[in-house]
N, C-alpha and C positions, 0 to 999 in steps of 0.2 A: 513815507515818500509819496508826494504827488506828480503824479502822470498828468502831460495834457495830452488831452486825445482832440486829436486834428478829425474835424468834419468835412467829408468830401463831398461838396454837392455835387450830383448828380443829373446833367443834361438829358430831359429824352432824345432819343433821337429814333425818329420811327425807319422801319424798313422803306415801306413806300411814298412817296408825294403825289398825291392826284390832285392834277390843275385843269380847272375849269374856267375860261374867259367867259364873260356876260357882260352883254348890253341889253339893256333893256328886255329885262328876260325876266323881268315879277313873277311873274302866273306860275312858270316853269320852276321855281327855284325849289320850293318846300317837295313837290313830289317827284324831282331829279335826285334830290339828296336822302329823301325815303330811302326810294332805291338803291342807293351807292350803300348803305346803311347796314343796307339788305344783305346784297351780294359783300362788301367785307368787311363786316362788323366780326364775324366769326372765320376769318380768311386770314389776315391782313394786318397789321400794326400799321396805321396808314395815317396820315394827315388830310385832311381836302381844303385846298386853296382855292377860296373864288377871288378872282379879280374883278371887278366892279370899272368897267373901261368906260368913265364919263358916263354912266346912267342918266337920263334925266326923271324914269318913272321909279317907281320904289323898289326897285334892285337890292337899295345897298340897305333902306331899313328893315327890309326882309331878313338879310342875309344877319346883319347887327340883331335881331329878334329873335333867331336859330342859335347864335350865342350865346345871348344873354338866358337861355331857356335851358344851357347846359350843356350845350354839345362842344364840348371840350375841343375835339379833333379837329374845327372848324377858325379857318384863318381866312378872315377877309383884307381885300387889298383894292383903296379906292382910288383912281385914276382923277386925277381933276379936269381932265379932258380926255377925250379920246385920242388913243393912240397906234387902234387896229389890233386884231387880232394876234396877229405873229407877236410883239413887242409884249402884250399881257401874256401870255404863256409865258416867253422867254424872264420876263419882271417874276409871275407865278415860278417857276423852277429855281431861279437863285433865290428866292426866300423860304424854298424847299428846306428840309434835312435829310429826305429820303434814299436811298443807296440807288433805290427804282422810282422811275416819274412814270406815267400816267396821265394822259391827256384827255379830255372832252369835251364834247361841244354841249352849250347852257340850252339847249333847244329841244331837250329829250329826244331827238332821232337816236343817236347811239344811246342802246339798250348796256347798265353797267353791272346785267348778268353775265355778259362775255368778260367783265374784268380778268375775275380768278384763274378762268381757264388760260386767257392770252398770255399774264402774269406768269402763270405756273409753264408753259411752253418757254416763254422765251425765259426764264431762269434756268428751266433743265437746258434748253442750247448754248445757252455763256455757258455752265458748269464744261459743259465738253467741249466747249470751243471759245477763247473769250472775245474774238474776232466778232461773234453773233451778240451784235450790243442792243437791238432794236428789233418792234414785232409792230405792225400796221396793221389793221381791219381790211376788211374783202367786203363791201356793200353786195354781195352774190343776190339780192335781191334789193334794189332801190324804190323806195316809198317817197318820190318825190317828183313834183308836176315835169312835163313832157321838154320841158326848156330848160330846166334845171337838170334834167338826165343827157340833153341832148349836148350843152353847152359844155358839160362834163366832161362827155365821150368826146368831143374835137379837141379838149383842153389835154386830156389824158394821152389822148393818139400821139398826136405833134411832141409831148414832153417825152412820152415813152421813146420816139424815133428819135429827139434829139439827144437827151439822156442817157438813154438806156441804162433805164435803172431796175428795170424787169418785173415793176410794181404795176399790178393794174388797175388801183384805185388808191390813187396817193393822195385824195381830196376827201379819204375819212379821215371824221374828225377823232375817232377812237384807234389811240397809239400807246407805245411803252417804249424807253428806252432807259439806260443806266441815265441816270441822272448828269453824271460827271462830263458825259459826253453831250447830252443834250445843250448846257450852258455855253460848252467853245464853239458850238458852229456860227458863221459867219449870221449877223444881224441884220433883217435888212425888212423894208415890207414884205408881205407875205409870203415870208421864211417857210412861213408852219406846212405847207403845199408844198416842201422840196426836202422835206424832212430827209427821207431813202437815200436820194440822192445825195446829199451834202452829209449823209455819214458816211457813204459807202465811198466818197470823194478825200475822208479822212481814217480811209481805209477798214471801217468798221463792215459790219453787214446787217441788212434790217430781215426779217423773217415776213410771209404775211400769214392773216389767219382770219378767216372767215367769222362776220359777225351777222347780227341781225342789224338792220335796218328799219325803222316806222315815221310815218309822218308827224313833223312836229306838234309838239301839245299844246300850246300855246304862243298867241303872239304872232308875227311878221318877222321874216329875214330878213336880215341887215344885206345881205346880199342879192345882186340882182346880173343878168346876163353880161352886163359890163364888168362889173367886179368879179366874176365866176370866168370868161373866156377870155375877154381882149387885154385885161391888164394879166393876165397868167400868161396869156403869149409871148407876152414883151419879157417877162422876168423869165421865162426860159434860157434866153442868151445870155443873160447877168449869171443866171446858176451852171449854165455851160462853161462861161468864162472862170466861175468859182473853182469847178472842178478841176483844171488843169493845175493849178495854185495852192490849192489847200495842203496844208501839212499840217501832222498830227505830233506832237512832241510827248514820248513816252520817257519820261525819269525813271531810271531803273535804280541809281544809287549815289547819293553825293555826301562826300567826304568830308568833313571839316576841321583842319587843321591847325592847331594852335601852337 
């Protein structure tokens, strides 16, 4: 008697997804991803997603050169223009698999020793609460010139009073949330700066947890006191007007009939 025996292939599918946007971030990329390497090579069943948002300097053959060299865990995602920050995460997270996302910025200021810890915090507060879907960094010490800290603080005040979302540094770049929730929030420019708020608006809850902070390693920010205060002014009222509106659709059980 012959038996056929059915082969079931097997999808990975990692726990976590950490998304990393980059522009123009060369110098930065090889000892950004050391690090992440570091801290959850031995943590972590993790993927790391860069997205490559319209590079024009060698971003993406960096990143193409860390692949080809064998670093499996490593998915890149190339932008044939730019499309800003918020939009590359959001692209970064649906081509996720991971149950947990993981955010950060391509600039080495967020330090991604604080991963494991953040990770491991807001896992044990879902397990007891599954309301507690997201954990944001605390810059408790900022390593960044006096215009960039200053533009910060009036950008944070004014969202805090309009908000009230009870984050005091919603403009770190180092975040977590479930994954699933991260993809439905509303799309928009610079989403990634209302995170807390636009979950907590879909009734979830974000945690925060204090990180370290250092000055960048390499390169120029894309950002500058324009892009940092006056345009986050104006998107406060678009994310106010979100909050009233937003619904969160939980399927508990559906039935089907024949």
């Amino acid at each position: 008697m012959i038996c056929d025996e059915q082969v079931e292939m097997v999808i990975h599918q990692p726990a976590v997804t950490v998304v990393i946007p980059a522009k123009n971030e060369a110098e930065n990329i090889r000892p950004l991803i050391n690090e992440i390497r570091t801290a959850m090579d031995d943590e972590f069943d993790y993927e790391l997603i860069y997205v490559d948002d319209g590079s024009t300097d060698d971003t993406f053959n960096i990143l193409k050169s860390i692949r080809d060299e064998g670093f499996s865990k490593l998915k890149v995602i190339r932008h044939q223009q730019s499309v800003g920050q918020s939009f590359s995460v959001l692209n970064g997270a649906r081509h996720g698999a991971g149950e947990w996302l993981v955010v950060l910025d391509a600039d080495g200021q967020n330090v991604p020793a604080d991963i494991p810890g953040m990770l491991k915090t807001l896992q044990a507060a879902y397990a007891s609460d599954p309301k507690k879907v997201g954990i944001i960094g605390h810059r408790v010490t900022r390593r960044d010139d006096w215009i960039k800290r200053l533009s910060s603080k009036l950008a944070n005040g004014f969202r805090d009073w309009m908000l009230k979302d009870g984050i005091p540094d919603t403009g770190c770049g180092l975040k977590a949330t479930r994954r699933e929730w991260y993809v439905q929030l509303p799309a928009f420019n610079h989403m990634h700066r209302y995170v807390p708020a636009l979950i907590q608006s879909m009734g979830g809850e974000m945690l925060v947890h204090p990180v370290n902070h250092r000055p960048r390693m390499a390169g120029v920010s894309n950002y500058g006191v324009w892009n940092r205060l006056w345009v986050g002014l104006v998107d406060v009222f678009g994310v106010r007007w979100l909050q009233h509106r937003a619904k969160r659709i939980v399927i508990q059980e559906i039935l089907n009939g024949r």
